[in-house]
C-alpha positions in Angstrom: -60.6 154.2 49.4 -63.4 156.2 50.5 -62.7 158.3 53.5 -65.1 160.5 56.1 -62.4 163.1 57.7 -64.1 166.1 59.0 -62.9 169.9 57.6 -61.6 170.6 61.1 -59.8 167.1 61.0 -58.2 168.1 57.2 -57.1 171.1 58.9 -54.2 169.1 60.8 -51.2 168.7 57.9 -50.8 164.9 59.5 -54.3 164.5 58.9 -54.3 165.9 55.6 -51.5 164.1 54.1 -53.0 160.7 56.0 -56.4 161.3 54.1 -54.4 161.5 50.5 -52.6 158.6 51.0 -56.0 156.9 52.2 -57.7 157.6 48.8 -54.8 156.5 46.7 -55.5 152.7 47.9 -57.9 150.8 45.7 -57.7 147.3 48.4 -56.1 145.2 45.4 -54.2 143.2 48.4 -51.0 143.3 45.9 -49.0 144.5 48.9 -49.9 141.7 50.6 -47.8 139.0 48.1 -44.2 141.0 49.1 -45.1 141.5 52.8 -42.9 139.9 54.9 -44.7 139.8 58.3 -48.3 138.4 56.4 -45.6 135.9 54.9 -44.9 134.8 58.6 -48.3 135.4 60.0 -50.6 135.1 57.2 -52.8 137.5 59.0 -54.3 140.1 57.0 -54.0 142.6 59.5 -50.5 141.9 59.4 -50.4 143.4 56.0 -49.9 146.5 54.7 -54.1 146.9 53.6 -55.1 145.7 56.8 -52.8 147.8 58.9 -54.6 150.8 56.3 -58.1 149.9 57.4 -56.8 149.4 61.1 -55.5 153.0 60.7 -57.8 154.5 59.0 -60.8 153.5 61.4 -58.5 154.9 64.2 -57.8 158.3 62.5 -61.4 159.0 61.4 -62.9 158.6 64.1 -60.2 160.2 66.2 -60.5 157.0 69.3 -57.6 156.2 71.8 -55.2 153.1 70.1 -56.4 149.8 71.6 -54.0 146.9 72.4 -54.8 145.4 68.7 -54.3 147.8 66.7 -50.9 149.2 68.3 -49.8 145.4 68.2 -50.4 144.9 64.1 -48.8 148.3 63.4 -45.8 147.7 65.9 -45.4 144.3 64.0 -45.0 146.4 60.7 -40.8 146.3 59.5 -41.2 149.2 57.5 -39.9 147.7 55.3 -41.3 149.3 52.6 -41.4 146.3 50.3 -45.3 147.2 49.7 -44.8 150.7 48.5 -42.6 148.9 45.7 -45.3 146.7 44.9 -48.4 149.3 45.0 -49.6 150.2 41.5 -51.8 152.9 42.9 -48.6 154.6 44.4 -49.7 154.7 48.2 -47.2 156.4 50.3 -47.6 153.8 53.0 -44.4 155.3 54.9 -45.7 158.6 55.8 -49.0 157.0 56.5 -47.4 154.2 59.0 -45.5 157.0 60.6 -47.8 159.3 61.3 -49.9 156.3 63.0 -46.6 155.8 64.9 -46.7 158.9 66.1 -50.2 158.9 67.1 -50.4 156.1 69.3 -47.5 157.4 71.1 -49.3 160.3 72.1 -52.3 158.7 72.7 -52.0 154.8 74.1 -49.9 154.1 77.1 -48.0 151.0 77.0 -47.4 148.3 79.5 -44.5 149.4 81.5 -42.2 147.1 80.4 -42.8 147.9 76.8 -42.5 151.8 77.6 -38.8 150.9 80.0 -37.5 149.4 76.4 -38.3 152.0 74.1 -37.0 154.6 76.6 -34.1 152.9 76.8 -33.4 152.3 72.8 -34.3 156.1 72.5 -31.5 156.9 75.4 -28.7 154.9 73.9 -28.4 153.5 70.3 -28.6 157.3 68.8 -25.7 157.8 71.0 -22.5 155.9 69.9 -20.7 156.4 73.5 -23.6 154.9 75.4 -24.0 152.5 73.0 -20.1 151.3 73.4 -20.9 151.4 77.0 -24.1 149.2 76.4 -22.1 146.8 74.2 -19.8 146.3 76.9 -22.3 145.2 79.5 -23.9 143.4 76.7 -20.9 141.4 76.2 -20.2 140.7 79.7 -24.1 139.8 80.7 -23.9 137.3 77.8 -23.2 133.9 80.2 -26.5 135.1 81.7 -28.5 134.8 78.9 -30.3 131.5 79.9 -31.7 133.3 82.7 -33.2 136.2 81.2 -37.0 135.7 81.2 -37.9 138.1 78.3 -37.0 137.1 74.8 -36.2 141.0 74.1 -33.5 141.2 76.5 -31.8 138.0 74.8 -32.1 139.7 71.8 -30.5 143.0 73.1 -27.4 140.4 74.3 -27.4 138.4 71.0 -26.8 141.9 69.7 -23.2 142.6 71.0 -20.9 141.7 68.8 -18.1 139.5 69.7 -15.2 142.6 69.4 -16.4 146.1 70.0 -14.1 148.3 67.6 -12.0 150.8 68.4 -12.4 154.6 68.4 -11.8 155.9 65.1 -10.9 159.3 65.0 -11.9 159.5 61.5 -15.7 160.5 62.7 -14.6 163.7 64.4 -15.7 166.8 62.9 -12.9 167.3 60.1 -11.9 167.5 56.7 -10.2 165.2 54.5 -8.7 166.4 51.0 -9.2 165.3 47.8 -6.1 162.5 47.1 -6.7 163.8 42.9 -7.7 166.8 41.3 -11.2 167.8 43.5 -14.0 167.1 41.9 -16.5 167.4 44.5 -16.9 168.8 48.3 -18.9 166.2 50.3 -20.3 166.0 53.6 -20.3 162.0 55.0 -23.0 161.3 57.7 -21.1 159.1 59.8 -24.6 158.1 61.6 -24.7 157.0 65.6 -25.4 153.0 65.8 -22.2 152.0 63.1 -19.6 154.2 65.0 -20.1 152.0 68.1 -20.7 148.7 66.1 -18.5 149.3 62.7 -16.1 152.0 62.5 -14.5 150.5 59.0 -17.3 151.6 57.0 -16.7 155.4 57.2 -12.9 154.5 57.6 -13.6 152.8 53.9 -16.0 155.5 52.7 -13.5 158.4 53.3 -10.4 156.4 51.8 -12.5 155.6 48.5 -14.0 159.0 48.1 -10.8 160.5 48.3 -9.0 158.4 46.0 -11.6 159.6 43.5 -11.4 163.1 44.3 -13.5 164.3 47.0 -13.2 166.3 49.3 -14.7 165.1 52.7 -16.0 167.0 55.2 -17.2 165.5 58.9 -19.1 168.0 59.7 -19.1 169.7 63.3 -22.7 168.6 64.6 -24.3 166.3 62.3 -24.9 163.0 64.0 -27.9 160.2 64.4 -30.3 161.2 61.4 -33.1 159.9 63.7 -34.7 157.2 62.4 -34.8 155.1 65.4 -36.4 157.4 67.5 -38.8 158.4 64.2 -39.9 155.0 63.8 -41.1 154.5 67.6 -43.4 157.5 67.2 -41.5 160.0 69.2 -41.2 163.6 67.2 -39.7 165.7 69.8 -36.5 163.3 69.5 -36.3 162.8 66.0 -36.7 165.7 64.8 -34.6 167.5 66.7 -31.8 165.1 66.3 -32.8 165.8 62.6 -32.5 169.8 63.1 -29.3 169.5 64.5 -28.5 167.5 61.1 -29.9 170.3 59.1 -28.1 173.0 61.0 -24.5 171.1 60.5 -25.0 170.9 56.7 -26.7 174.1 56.3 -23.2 175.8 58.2 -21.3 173.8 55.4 -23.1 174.7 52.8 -23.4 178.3 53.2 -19.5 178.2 53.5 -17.4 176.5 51.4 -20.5 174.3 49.4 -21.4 171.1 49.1 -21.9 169.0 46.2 -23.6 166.4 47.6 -24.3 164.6 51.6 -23.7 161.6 51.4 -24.4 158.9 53.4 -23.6 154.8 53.7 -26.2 153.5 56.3 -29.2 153.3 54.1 -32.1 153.3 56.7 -30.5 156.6 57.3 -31.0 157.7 53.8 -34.3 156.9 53.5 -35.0 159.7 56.4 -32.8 162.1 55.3 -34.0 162.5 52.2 -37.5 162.5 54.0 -36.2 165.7 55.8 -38.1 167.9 53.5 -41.5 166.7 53.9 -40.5 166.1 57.8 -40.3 170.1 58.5 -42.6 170.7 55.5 -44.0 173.0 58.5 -41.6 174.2 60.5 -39.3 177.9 60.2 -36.8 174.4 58.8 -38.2 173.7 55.8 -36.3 175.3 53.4 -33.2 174.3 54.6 -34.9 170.4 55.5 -35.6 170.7 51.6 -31.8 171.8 50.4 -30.3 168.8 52.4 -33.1 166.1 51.0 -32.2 167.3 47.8 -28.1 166.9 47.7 -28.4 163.4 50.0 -26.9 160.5 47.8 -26.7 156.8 49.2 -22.7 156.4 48.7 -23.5 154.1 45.6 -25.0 156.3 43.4 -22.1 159.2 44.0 -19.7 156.1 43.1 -21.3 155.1 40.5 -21.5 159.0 39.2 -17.5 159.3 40.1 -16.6 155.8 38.6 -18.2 156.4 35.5 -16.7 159.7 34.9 -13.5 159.2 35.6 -10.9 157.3 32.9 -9.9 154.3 33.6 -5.5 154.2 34.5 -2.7 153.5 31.7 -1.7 149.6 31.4 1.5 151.5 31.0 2.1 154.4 33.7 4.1 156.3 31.0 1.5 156.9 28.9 -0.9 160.1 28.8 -4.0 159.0 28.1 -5.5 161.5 30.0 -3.7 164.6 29.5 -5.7 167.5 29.5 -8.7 166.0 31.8 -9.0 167.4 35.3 -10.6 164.2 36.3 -8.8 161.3 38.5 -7.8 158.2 37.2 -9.9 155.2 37.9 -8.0 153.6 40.3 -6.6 149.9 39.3 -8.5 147.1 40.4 -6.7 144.5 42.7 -6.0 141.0 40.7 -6.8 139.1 44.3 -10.7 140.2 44.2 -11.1 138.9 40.5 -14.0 135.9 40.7 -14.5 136.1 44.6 -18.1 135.1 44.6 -20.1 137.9 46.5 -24.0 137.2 47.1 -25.3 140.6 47.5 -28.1 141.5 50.0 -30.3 144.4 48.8 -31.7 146.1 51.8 -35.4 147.1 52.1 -33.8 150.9 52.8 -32.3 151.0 49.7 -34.3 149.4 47.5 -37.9 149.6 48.4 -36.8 153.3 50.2 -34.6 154.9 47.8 -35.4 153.3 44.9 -32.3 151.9 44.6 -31.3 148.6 42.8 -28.7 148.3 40.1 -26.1 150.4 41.2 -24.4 148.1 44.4 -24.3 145.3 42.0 -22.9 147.1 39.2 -20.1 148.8 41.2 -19.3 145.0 42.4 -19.3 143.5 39.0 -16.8 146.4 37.9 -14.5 145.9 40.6 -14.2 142.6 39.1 -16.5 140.8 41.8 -18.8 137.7 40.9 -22.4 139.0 41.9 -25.2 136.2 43.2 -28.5 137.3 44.6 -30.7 135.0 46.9 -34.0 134.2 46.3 -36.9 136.8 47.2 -34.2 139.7 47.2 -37.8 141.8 48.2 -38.4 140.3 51.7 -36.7 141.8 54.5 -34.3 140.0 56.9 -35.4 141.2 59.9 -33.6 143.8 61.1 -35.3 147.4 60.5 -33.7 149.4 63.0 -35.1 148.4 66.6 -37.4 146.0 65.4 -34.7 142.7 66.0 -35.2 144.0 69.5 -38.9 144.9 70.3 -39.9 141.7 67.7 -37.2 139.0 68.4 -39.6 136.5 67.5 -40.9 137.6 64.1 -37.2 139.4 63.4 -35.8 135.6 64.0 -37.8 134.0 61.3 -37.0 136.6 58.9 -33.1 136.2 59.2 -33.3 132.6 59.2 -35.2 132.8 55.8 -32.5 135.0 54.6 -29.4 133.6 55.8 -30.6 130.2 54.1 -31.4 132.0 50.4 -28.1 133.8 50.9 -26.2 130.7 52.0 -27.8 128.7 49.1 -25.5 130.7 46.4 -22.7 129.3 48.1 -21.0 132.6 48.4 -17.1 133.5 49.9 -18.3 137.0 51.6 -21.9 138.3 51.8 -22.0 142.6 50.9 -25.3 145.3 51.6 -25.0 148.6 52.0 -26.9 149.0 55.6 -25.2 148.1 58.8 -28.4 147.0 60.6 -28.8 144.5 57.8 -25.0 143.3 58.2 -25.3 142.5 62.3 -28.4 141.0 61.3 -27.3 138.3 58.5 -24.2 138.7 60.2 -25.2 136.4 63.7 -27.1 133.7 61.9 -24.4 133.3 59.4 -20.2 131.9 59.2 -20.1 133.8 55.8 -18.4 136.9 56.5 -20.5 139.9 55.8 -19.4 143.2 54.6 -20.1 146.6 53.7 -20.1 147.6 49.6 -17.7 150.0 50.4 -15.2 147.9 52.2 -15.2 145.9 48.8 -14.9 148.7 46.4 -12.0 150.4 48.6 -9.9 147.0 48.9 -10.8 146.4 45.2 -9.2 150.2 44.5 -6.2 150.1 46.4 -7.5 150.0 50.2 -6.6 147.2 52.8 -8.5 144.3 52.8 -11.9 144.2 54.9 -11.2 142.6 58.6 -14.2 140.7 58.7 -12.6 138.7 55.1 -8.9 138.9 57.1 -10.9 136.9 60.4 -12.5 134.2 58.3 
């Protein structure tokens, strides 16, 4: 794509890298075919090439955002589904969020609009106002009939039915290894899933543990800031990113780390973004370190699974004298066949490139693995998006609870917790984290959400 940036424009980095990723596109429209919003729409500025022209025109010629262009890119998932798709290799992802990120410096919304976003910035990154949200979610809920906007149903649809307790597992800490240490790791325990699920990091410790790792909490890591990146608004993320970096730079600067490792995957996706985040800030070394040892929790199980022997039929045997590595832990006979329909999420498999290893660790365990139909499309969720899109969100989830649903499945597993609440209130199926599977299938209790149903 042709493009008409000034030198003083190139001279801005966001500019800059925009302009690259401009050139890259060659308007084939493939990205259109795995889009999930021009599947719903079929408007083609609802795609990823016409949100490119939409920005493009607006960077160029450096104009205020107008209502239609801030309503096509608003209506974008970020998904990521086209940056699979692109044979050119456009970066779409920078180039959506540094359009973000310009209109919220530059268009002013309608008030309710800007009284939602400020209020999503104030309390999902923060799990005790979230718990405190949840509450009054769950107690408004009778009321829903007579809330007028659909967004505010959508913030009470979110609630889930029992708020978990406290666990004191995501204070700053460290756990030791339960078999010879293999590894020192740092888990990000994230913001939204210690208010909505606190058995996922419960899970996550327990299985990294039995397989030798060390886990540290460490003191000041929280929200990675997505959901404050993805509405535009800098300042926030990245300092809630900073504080990130700081917390992992202490711990490895001390005792190491071998890897950060984390098990919400929209969370990933930004954290190994960190680097080219502070690209230009006094940060960027360190932004660069952290990008470089952050490991969705699959591929560090599938690294530690595969490296370690599998146990003795018969205990008194020494197979594995001499190795300093753990024992694979013994699969439980009760998981053997249960049918699991997998649900990739767009985070890790359009984001991190991330595909085969989920299913794999599944299979291994001993797991029957389905996939739906058009794994590719989204289901809805995408961080806020459920809430500042219900309507569009809605459609999505329907389409995936049905394909999911169709594979007539006993539990439903991805590795994202946005993802799970999402399938999760549109289905009776229970839905799980990968993790909560793989720890009951090594040894660990079984997952509530399988004990409920």
């Amino acid at each position: 794509m042709q493009t008409n940036f000034t030198d003083d424009q190139l001279k801005d980095p966001g500019i800059a890298r925009s302009n690259e990723i401009l050139r890259a596109c060659v308007h084939c429209g493939f990205c259109t075919a795995t889009c999930p919003t021009y599947q719903v729409l079929g408007d083609e500025l609802d795609s990823p090439r016409g949100r490119i022209y939409l920005i493009k025109d607006m960077l160029e010629n450096e104009r205020d955002p107008d209502e239609k262009t801030v309503k096509h890119i608003d209506r974008c998932l970020s998904c990521l589904a086209c940056m699979t798709t692109c044979p050119s290799g456009v970066h779409y992802m920078h180039l959506v969020d540094h359009a973000r990120s310009y209109i919220e410096a530059r268009y002013r919304r309608p008030w309710k609009d800007r009284a939602l976003r400020w209020v999503l910035a104030r309390i999902l990154p923060h799990p005790g106002r979230f718990r405190l949200a949840l509450l009054g979610a769950k107690i408004g809920r009778p009321l829903r009939g007579l809330m007028p906007d659909p967004r505010l149903k959508a913030m009470l649809d979110m609630a889930p039915k029992t708020i978990p307790p406290v666990s004191r597992n995501d204070d700053p800490q460290s756990f030791a290894a339960q078999a010879p240490r293999r590894k020192r790791v740092a888990l990000m325990t994230g913001c939204a899933q210690k208010a909505l699920n606190t058995d996922i990091n419960d899970a996550t410790i327990r299985l990294l543990r039995r397989l030798g790792c060390e886990v540290v909490v460490a003191k000041g890591a929280g929200c990675c800031g997505a959901l404050t990146h993805h509405m535009g608004k800098d300042d926030e993320s990245h300092a809630s990113a900073a504080r990130n970096i700081r917390a992992w730079r202490s711990e490895m600067q001390g005792e190491g780390l071998d890897a950060i490792v984390i098990n919400t995957s929209g969370c990933g996706t930004t954290v190994k973004d960190y680097g080219h985040m502070f690209r230009n800030d006094a940060l960027a070394e360190d932004a660069a370190k952290v990008s470089e040892i952050a490991v969705d929790v699959s591929e560090l199980l599938s690294e530690l699974m595969a490296e370690a022997p599998a146990a003795p039929a018969d205990p008194a045997r020494e197979d594995v004298a001499g190795t300093d590595a753990p024992e694979r832990p013994a699969l439980r006979e009760d998981c053997a066949g249960m049918r699991v329909a997998y649900h990739a999420a767009c985070s890790l498999q359009h984001g991190q490139k991330i595909k085969t290893h989920p299913k794999a660790l599944l299979k291994g365990a001993g797991f029957e693995v389905v996939e739906p139909a058009d794994t590719h499309l989204c289901c809805g969720s995408a961080g806020t998006y459920n809430l500042m899109q219900p309507e569009i969100s809605g459609q999505l989830k329907d389409r995936k609870v049905r394909t999911l649903e169709a594979k007539k499945p006993q539990v439903i597993a991805a590795g994202n917790i946005g993802c799970m609440m999402q399938i999760g209130s549109g289905t009776g199926v229970p839905v799980v984290h990968t993790v909560e599977l793989l720890d009951w299938a090594t040894g660990g209790p079984k997952p509530p959400a399988l004990r409920e149903a």
